[in-house]
N, C-alpha and C positions, 0 to 999 in steps of 0.2 A: 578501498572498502567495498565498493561495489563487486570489483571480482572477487575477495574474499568471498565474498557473501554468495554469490555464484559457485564459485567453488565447494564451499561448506553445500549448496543445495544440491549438487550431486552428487557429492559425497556421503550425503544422510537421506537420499534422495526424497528430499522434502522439497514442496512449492516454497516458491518466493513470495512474500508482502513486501511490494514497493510503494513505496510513499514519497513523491517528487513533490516541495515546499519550498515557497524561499521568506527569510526573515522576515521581512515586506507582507506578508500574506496571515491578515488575521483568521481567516477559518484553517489555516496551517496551526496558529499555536490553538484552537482552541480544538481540535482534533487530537494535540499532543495533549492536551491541559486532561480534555474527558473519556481519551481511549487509551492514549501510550501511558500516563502514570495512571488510569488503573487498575488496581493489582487484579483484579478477576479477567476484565479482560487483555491484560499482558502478559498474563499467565498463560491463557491460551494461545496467543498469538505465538507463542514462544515455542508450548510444547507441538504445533502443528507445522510450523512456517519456520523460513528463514528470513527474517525480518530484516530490510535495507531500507533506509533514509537517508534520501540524495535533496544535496540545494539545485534546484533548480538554475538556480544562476550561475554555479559550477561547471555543472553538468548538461549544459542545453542539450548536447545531442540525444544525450539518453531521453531527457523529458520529452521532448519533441517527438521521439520515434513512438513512445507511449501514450502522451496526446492523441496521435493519431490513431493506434490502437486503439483505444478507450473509446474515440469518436465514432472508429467504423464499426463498431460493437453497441453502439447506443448508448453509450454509458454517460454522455457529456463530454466537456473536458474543463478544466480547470483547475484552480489551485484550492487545498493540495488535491494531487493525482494519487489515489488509491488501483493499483494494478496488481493482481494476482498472476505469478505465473509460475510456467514450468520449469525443472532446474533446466533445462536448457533455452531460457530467458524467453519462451513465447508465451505470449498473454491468454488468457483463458475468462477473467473475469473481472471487470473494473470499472469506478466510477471514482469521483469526489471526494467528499465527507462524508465519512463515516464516523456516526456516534457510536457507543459501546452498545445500545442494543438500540431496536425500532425507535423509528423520532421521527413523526410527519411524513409516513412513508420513507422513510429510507432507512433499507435494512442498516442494522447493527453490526459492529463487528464480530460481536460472537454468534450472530447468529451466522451471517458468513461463515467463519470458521466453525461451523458445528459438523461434527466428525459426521 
């Protein structure tokens, strides 16, 4: 899924939203609960990004290399990992949790994804 997902971003040459989670992780389901179902901002995320959701416990290498990304960026690190990148998988922009719009200082996702 992941290289699908790679693939489809250069091919539409659209940025990636990567989202690394694992079942175990409640601010994972509550990031899916208030951003991924909903529809205004899934909509968006849709029409801008190519949207990838990896388990963390699957996938360690990948989380781990974005971890560190996200860390040398200032973004934090933790679960879930929210990373923006290029179709050619470099990070550009990523932190944590993100709610669907500003919450206690941390931007929203649609404001992120605002064109």
């Amino acid at each position: 899924m992941v290289r699908g997902g790679i693939d489809r971003a250069r091919a539409e040459d659209k940025p990636v939203f990567l989202s690394t989670g694992a079942v175990w992780c409640h601010w994972c389901h509550v990031m899916a609960k208030e951003s991924f179902e909903d529809t205004e901002t899934a909509g968006l995320m849709n029409a801008l990004f190519i949207n990838i959701k990896l388990d963390r416990d699957e996938r360690p290498e990948i989380d781990r290399r974005y971890q560190q990304a996200v860390a040398a960026m200032g973004g934090g690190g933790g679960w879930p990992l929210s990373v923006f990148l290029t179709p050619d998988k470099q990070p550009f922009f990523g932190g944590t949790y993100f709610p669907p719009g500003d919450l206690q200082g941390r931007p929203g996702l649609r404001r992120c994804s605002a064109p």
